[in-house]
C-alpha positions as CSV (number, residue, x, y, z in Angstrom):
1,X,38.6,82.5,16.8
2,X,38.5,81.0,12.6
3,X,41.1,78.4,12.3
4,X,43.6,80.0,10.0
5,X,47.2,78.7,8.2
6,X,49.7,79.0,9.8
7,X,53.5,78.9,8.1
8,X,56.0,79.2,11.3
9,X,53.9,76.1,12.3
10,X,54.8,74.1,9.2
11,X,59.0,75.1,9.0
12,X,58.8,74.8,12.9
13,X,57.5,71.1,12.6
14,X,58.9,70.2,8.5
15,X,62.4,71.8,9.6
16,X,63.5,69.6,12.8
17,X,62.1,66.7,10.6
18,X,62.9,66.8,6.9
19,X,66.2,69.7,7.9
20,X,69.0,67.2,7.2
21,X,67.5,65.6,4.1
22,X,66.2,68.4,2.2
23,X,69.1,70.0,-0.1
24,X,70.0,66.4,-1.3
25,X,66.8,65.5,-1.4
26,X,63.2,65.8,-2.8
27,X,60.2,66.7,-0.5
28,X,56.9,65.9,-1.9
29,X,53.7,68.0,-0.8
30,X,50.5,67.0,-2.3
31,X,46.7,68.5,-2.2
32,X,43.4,66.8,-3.2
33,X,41.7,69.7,-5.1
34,X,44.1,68.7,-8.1
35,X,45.6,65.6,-7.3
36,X,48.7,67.2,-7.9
37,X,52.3,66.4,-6.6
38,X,55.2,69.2,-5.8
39,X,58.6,68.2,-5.2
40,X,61.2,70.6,-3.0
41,X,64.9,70.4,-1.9
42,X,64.1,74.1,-0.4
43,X,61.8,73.8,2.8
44,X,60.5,77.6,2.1
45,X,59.6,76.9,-0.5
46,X,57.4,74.2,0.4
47,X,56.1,75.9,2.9
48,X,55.3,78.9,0.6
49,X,53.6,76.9,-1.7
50,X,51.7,74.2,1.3
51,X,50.4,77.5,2.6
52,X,49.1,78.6,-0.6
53,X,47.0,75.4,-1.4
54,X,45.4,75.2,2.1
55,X,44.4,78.6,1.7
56,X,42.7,77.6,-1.3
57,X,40.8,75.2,1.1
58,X,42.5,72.0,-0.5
59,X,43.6,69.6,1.4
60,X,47.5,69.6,1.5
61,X,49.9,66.7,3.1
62,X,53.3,66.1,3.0
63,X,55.7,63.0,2.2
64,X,57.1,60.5,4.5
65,X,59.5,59.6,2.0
66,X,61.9,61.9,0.3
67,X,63.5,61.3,-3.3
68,X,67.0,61.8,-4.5
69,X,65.3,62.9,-8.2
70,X,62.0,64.4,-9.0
71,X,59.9,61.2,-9.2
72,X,58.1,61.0,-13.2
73,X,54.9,60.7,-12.6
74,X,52.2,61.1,-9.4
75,X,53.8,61.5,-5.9
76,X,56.4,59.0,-6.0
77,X,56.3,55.1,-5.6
78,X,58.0,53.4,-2.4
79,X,60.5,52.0,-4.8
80,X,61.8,55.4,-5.3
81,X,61.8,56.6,-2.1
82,X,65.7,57.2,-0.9
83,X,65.4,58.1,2.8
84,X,62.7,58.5,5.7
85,X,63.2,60.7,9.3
86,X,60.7,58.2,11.1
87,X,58.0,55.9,11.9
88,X,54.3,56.9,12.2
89,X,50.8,56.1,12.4
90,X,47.1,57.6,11.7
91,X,44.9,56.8,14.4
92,X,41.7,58.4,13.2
93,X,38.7,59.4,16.0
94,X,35.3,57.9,15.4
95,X,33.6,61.3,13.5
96,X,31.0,61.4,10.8
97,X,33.6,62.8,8.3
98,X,35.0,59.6,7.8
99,X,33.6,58.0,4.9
100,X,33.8,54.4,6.5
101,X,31.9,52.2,9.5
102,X,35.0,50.9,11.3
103,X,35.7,51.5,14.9
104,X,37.6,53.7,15.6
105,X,38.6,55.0,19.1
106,X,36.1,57.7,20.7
107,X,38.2,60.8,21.5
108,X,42.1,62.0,21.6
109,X,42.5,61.0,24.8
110,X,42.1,57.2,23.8
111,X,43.7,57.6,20.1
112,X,46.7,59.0,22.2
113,X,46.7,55.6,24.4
114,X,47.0,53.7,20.9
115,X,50.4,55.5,19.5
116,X,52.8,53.8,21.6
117,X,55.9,51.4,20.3
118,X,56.0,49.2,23.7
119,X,56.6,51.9,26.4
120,X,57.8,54.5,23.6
121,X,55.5,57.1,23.5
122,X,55.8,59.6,20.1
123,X,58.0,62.2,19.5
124,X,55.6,64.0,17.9
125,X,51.7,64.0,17.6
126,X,49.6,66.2,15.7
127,X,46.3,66.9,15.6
128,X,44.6,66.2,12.1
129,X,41.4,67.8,12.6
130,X,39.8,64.5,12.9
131,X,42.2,62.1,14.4
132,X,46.2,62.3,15.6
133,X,49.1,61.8,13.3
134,X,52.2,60.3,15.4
135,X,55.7,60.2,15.1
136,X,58.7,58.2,16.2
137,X,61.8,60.6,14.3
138,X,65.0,58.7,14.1
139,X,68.3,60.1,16.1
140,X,69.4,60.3,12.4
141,X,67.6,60.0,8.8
142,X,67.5,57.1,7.6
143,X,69.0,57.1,4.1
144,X,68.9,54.1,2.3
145,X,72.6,53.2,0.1
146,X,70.5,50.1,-1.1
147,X,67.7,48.4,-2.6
148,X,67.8,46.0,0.0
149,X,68.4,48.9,2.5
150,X,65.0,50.4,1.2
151,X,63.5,46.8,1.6
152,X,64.3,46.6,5.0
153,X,63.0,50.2,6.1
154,X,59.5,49.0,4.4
155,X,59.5,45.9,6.2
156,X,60.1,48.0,9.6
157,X,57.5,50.4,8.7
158,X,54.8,47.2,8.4
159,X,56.5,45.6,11.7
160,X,55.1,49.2,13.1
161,X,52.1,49.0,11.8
162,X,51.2,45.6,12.3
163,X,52.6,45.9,15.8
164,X,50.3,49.3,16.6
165,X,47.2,47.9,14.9
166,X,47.4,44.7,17.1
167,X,47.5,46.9,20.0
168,X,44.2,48.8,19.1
169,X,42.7,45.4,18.4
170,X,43.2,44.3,22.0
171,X,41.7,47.3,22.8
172,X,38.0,47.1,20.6
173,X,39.2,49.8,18.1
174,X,40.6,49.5,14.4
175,X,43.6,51.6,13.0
176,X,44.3,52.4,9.1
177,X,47.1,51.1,7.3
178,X,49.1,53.7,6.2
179,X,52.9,51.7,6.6
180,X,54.1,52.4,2.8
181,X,57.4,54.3,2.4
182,X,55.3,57.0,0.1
183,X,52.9,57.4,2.5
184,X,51.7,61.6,3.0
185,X,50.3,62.8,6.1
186,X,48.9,66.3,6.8
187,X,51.0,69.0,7.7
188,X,50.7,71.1,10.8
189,X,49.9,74.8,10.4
190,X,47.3,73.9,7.2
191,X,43.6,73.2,7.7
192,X,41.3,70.3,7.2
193,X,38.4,71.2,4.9
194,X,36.3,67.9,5.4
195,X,33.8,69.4,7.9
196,X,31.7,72.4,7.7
197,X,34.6,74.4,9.5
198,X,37.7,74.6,9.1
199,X,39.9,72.7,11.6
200,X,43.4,73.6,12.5
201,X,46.1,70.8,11.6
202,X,48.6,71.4,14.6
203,X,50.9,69.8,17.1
204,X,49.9,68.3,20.6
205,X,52.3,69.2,23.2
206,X,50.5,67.0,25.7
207,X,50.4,63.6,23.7
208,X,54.7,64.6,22.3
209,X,57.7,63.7,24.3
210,X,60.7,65.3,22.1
211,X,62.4,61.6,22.5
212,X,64.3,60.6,19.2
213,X,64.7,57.0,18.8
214,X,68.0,54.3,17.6
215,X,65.7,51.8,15.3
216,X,67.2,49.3,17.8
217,X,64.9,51.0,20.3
218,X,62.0,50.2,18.8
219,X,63.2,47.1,17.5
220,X,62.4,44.9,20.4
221,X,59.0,46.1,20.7
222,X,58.1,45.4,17.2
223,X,56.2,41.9,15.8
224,X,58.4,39.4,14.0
225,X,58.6,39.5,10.6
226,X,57.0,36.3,10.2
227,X,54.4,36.6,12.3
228,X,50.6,36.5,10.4
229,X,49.7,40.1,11.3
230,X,53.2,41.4,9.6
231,X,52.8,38.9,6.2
232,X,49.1,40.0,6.1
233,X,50.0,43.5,5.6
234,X,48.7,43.7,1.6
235,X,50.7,43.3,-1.3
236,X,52.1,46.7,-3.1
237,X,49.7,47.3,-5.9
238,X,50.5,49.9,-8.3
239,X,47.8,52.0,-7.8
240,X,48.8,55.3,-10.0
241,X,48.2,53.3,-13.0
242,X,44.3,53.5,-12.2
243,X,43.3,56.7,-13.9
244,X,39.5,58.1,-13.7
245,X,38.3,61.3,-12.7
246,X,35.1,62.0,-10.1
247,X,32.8,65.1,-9.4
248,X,32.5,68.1,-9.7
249,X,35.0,67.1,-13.0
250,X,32.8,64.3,-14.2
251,X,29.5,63.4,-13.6
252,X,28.7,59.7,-13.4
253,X,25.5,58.1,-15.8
254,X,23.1,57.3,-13.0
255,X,21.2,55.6,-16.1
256,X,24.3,53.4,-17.6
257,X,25.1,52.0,-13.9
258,X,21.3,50.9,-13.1
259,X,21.0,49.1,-17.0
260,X,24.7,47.6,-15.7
261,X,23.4,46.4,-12.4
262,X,20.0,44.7,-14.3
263,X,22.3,43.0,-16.5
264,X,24.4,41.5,-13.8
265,X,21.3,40.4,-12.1
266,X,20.4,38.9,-15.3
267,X,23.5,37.0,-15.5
268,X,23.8,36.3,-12.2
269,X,21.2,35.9,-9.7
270,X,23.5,36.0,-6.5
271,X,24.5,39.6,-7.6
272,X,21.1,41.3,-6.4
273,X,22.0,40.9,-3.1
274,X,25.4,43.0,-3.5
275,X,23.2,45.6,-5.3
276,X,20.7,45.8,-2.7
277,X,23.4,45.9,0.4
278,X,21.7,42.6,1.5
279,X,24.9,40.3,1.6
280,X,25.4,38.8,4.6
281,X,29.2,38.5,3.9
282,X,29.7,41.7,3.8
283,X,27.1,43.2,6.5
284,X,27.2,47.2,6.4
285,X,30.8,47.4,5.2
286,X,30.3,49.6,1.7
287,X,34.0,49.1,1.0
288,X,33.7,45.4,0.7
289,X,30.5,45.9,-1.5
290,X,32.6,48.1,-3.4
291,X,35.8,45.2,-3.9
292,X,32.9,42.9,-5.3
293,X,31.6,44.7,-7.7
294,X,35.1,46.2,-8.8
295,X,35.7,42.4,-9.2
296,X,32.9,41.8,-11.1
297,X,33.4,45.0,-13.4
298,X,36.8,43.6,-14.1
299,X,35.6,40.7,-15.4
300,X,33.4,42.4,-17.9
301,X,36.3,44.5,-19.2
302,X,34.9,47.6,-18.0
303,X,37.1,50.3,-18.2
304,X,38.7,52.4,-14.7
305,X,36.1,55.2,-15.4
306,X,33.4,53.0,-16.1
307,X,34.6,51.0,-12.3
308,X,34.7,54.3,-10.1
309,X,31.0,55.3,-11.6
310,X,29.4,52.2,-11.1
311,X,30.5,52.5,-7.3
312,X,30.1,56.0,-6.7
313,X,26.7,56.2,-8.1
314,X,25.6,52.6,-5.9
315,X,27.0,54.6,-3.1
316,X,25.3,57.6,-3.0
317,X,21.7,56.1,-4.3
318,X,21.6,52.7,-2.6
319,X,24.4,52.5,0.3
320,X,23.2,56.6,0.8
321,X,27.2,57.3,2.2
322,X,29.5,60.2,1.5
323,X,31.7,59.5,-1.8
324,X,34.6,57.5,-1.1
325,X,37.9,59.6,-1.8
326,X,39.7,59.3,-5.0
327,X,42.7,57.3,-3.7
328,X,40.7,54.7,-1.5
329,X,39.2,54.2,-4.9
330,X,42.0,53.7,-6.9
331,X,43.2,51.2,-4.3
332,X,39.5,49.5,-4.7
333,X,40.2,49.2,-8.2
334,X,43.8,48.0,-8.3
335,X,43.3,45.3,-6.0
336,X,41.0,44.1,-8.4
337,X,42.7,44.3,-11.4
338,X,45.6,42.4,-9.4
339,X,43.5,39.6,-8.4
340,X,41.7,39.3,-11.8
341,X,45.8,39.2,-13.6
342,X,46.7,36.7,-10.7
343,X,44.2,34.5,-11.7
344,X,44.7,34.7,-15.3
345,X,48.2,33.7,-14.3
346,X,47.2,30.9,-12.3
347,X,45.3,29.5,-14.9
348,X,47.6,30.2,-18.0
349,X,50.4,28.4,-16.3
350,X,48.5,25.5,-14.9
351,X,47.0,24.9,-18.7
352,X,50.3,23.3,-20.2
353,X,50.7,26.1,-22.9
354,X,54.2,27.8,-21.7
355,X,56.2,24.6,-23.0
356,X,58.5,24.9,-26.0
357,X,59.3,21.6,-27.8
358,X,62.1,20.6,-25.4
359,X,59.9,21.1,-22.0
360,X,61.5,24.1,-21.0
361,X,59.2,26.8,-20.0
362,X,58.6,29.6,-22.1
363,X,59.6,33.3,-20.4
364,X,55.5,34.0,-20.8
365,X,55.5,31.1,-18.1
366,X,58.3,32.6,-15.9
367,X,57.0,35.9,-16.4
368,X,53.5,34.6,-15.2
369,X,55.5,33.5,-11.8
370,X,56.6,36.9,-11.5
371,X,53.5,38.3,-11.6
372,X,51.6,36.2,-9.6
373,X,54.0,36.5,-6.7
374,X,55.0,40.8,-7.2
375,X,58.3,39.9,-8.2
376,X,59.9,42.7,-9.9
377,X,63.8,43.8,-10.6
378,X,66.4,41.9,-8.9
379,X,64.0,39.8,-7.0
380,X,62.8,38.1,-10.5
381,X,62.5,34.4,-10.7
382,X,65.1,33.4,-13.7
383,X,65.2,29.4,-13.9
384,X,63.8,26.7,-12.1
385,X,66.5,24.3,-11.2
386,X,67.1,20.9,-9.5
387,X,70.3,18.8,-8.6
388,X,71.1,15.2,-7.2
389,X,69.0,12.5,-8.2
390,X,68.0,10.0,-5.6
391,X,67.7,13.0,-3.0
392,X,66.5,15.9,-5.3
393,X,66.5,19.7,-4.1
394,X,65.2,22.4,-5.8
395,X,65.2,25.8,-6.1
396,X,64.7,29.3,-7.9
397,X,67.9,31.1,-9.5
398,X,66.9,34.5,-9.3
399,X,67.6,38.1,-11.4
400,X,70.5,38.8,-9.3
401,X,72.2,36.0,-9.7
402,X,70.9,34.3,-6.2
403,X,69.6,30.5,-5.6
404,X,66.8,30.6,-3.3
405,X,67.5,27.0,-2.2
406,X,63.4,25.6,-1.8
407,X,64.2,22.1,-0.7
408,X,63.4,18.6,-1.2
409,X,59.6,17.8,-3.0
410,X,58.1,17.6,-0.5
411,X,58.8,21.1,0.9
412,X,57.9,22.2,-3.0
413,X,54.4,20.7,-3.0
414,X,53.6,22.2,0.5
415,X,52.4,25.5,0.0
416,X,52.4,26.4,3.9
417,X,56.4,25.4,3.9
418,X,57.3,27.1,0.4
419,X,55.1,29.8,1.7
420,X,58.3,30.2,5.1
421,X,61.3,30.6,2.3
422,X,58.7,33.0,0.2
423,X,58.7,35.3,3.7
424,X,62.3,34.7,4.6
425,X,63.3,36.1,1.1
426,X,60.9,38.3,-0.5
427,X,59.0,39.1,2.8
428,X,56.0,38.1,0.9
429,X,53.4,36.1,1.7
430,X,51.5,33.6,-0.8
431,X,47.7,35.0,-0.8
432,X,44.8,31.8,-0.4
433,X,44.3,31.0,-4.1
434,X,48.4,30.7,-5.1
435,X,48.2,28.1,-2.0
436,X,45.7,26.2,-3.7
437,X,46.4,26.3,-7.3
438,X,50.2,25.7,-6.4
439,X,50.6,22.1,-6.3
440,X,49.5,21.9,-9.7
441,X,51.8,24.8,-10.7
442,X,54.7,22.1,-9.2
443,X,53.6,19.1,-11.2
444,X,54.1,21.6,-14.3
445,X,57.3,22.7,-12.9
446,X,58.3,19.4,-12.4
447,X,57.6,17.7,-16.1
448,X,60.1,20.4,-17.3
449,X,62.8,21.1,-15.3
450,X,66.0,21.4,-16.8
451,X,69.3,19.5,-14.6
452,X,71.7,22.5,-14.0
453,X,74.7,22.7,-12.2
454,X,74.9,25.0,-9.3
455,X,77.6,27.3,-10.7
456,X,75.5,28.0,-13.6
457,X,76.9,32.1,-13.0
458,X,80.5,30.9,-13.0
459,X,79.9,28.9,-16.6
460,X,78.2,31.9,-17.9
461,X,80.9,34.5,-16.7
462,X,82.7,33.7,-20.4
463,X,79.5,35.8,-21.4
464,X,80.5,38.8,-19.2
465,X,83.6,39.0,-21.0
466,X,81.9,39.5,-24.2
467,X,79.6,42.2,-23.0
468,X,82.1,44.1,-21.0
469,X,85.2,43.8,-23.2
470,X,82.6,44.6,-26.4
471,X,81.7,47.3,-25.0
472,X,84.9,48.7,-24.3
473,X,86.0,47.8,-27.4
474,X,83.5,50.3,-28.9
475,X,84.8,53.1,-26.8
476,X,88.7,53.6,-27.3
477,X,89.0,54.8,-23.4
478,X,91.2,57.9,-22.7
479,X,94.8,56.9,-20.7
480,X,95.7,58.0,-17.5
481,X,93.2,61.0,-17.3
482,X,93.6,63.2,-13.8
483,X,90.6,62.4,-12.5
484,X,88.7,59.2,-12.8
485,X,85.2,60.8,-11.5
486,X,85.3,63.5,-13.9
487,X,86.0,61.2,-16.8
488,X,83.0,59.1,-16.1
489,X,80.8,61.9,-15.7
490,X,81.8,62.8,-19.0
491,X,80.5,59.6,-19.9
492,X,84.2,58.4,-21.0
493,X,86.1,54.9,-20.2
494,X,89.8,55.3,-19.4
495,X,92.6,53.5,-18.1
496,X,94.2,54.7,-14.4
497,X,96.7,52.3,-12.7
498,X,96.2,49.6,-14.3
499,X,92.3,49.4,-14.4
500,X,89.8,49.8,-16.7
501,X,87.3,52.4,-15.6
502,X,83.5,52.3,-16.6
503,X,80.0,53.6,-15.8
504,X,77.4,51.0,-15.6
505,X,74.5,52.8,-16.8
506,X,76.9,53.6,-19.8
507,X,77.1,50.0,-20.2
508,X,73.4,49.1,-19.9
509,X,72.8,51.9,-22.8
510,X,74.9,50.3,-25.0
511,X,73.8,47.0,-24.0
512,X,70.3,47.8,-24.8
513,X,71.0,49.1,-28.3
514,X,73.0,46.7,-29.6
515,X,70.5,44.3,-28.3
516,X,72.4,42.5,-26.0
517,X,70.7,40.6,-22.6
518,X,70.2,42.7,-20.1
519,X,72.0,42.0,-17.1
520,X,71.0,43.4,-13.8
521,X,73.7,45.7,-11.4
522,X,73.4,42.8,-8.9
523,X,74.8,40.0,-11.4
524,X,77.4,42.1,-12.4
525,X,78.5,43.2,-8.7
526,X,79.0,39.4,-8.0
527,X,81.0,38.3,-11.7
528,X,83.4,41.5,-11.8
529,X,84.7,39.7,-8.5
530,X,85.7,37.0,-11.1
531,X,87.1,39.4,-13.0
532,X,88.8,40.9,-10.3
533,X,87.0,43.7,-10.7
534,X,86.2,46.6,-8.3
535,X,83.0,48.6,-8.0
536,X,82.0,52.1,-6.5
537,X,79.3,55.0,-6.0
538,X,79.8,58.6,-6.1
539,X,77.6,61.7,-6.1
540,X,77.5,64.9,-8.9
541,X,75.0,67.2,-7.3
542,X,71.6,65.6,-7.5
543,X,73.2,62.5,-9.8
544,X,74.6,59.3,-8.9
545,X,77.1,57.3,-10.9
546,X,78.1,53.5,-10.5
547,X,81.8,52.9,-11.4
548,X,83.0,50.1,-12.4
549,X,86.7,48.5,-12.5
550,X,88.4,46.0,-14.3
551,X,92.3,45.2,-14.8
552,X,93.5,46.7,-18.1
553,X,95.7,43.3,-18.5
554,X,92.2,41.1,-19.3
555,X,91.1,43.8,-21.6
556,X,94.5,43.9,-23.5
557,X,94.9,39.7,-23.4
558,X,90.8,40.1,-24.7
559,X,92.1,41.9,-27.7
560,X,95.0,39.5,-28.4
561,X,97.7,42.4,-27.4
């Protein structure tokens, strides 16, 4: 009997799963014929539409991660994901579909043996036409109330895949990484395309147990944090940016990729190798062919579209392998263009030119930091700082309003030491050529640190003042309205019981404009306490709002009442 789709399958597995979360929250399903991302907060709807797509023999898959608002752009990045129902893994079955030479395990049977969490076995396991999807589903979603909620989720979702993959290692087989918070996986009740058939995407009573876990319960089965496998899982790359298109929408220029590959030979002698599939670095592995000459491409200032041709047309003429699939490709590329902007980091910092005439480095130098280490939002690197004189420390005061205390110089010119607080913070890992370059990055540091006193936030609070009571003072706010809640969502200040009440992202607006610094929610969180200020969420239907508090007397006393 023709596999065919199937929508009780998909509410009777999306429903149990995704039940509690959608309503407040954005599902995302996405298919490959259009690269196109839906969002739903109605689960029959999803499933109306997830049944329409695989009926039009694309390739559908549904988020891990739901949303709290319809994400901008693609299917949503990790840093927007607000809440997950569990844990999972792709063990894929050695098959000729599979675009790749790894080695994977030879049948269910053995993929099943791989999905377990110590002696957890999955809640759920489905069968993906070509490999097993499992499932560890929390007792509860977890929602994150935090950035640094959603931080930790991501670092227990590469704790499970790093923990899983060194299990298949042990065993003489290879698992996918596929531990990001936006991760999609296929949906039960849809069909796989990839063969020459159909295949039915459904649940495996024999491999599920029902269980629902307590994080804790997997906890204790999980690697450390710390440990290599964990901080080798790869960096976040923002791989949406890379935009390109593929057949049947575009057709490569066989012609412009060969009179590209002659003038690399040209160039460089050691590139014909790579052409030929003759590097003995790389062996059979097409994928790390493809990284090189991504790397290469990059160089020359070849464009995205001009990256994905050159590789798809040296894939299907001289590696003779199926055509890699649009995102592995995007991936190819990004990692690329990340190593390529690391580099240019590197060596603009370590070139002296970031130095204004007092030594003190330029943001361009900071901002260089940043990059070369994925530091973004709150987790920014502000100031370099150091205190004491015969026994120095230093250390980084970050975007929040944080010192991540580094130590003495010697723990700042040892890259494998700087490289624990970098873990224990950021749960980042330095990659090979920051640990070499940065020593020199240190003695540049060094020349131009600044002395600053530890309670540099406290000496700047004076600031605060200004930007809070300024903006007030631009908004006459309303006096002891009824409700405090509905006055902010008006988008009005007022005065209740003798505080001040504001909406941050008001605030930020205004401070924007009028061109003041921008300071980030976590700074202000720890000066209103100076302030004795209070602080607060609360929900409108699919909004948020941040409310803010400070006593009317400051205000007044501020305004020389």
């Amino acid at each position: 009997m023709a596999a065919a789709v199937d929508e009780e399958r998909m509410l009777s597995f999306l429903k149990p799963m995704f039940g509690e979360l959608v309503g407040d929250h954005y599902l995302c399903i996405w298919e490959n014929k259009n690269k196109s991302a839906q969002f739903f907060n109605d689960l029959d709807a999803a499933v109306e539409y997830a049944a329409k797509m695989s009926r039009s023999k694309c390739e559908v898959y549904v988020g891990q991660g739901l949303f709290r608002q319809k994400p901008d752009r693609g299917r949503g990045l990790a840093e927007e994901v607000a809440a997950i129902a569990s844990v999972w893994a792709d063990v894929d079955i050695l098959d000729s579909v599979h675009a790749t030479e790894k080695s994977y395990p030879p049948d269910a049977e053995t993929a099943g043996g791989l999905a377990r969490i110590g002696p957890h076995r999955p809640t759920h396991v489905v069968g993906s036409g070509y490999g097993l999807h499992a499932y560890w589903q929390f007792r509860e979603p977890w929602i994150f109330d935090s950035d640094e909620e959603r931080d930790s989720a991501a670092m227990f979702l590469r704790r499970v895949g790093a923990t899983l993959q060194s299990r298949a290692r042990d065993r003489g087989y290879e698992l996918d990484q596929v531990h990001d918070l936006a991760r999609i996986l296929r949906i039960p009740g849809t069909l796989n395309w990839k063969g020459e058939e159909p295949r039915a995407v459904e649940l495996l009573p024999i491999f599920s147990t029902g269980t629902l876990y307590l994080q804790d319960d997997l906890e204790e089965w999980l690697l450390d944090a710390t440990s290599s496998a964990v901080r080798g899982v790869s960096k976040p790359f923002d791989v949406d940016s890379v935009y390109f298109e593929m057949p049947p929408v575009h057709e490569p220029d066989s012609h412009w990729v060969r009179n590209m590959a002659q003038k690399m030979i040209e160039l460089d002698p050691a590139f014909k190798p790579l052409w030929e599939m003759k590097d003995r670095r790389f062996g059979n592995d097409a994928s790390r062919y493809e990284l090189a000459f991504a790397n290469r491409l990059v160089e020359a200032q070849c464009t995205d579209q001009q990256i994905a041709d050159f590789n798809y047309v040296w894939r299907s003429e001289i590696a003779k392998k199926p055509p890699k699939h649009f995102r592995s490709m995007q991936i190819t590329i990004e990692k690329a263009r990340a190593q390529h902007l690391s580099e240019c980091n590197l060596a603009d910092i370590t070139s002296g030119e970031h130095y204004d005439g007092e030594g003190v480095p330029r943001d361009a130098m900071l901002d260089a930091i940043n990059r070369i280490f994925f530091l973004t939002g709150d987790r920014r690197i502000e100031h370099f700082v150091k205190w004491g004189d015969d026994d120095a420390e230093y250390g980084f005061i970050l975007s929040d309003g944080d010192l991540l205390k580094i130590g003495g110089s010697d723990v700042l010119l040892s890259a494998p030491l700087l490289n624990r607080r970098f873990i224990d913070r950021f749960n980042l890992m330095l990659d090979d050529k920051v640990k070499k370059s940065w020593p020199t990055v240190v003695r540049q540091l060094l020349q131009i640190v600044e002395e600053r006193e530890t309670n540099r936030a406290r000496r700047d609070c004076h600031n605060l003042y200004e930007h809070i009571y300024g903006f007030l003072d631009t908004r006459d706010p309303a006096t002891d309205p009824e409700d405090v809640e509905e006055a902010i969502r008006r988008r009005e200040p007022c005065v209740k019981d003798g505080m001040l009440w504001f909406s941050y992202s008001e605030l930020v607006s205004w401070a924007r404009v009028s061109g003041h610094e921008k300071i980030s929610a976590s700074k202000f969180r720890t000066w209103l306490d100076d302030l004795g200020g209070v602080r607060r969420t609360f929900s409108s239907g699919p909004a948020r709002f941040r409310l803010m508090g400070v006593p009317y007397d400051g205000y007044a006393e501020w305004r020389g009442e």
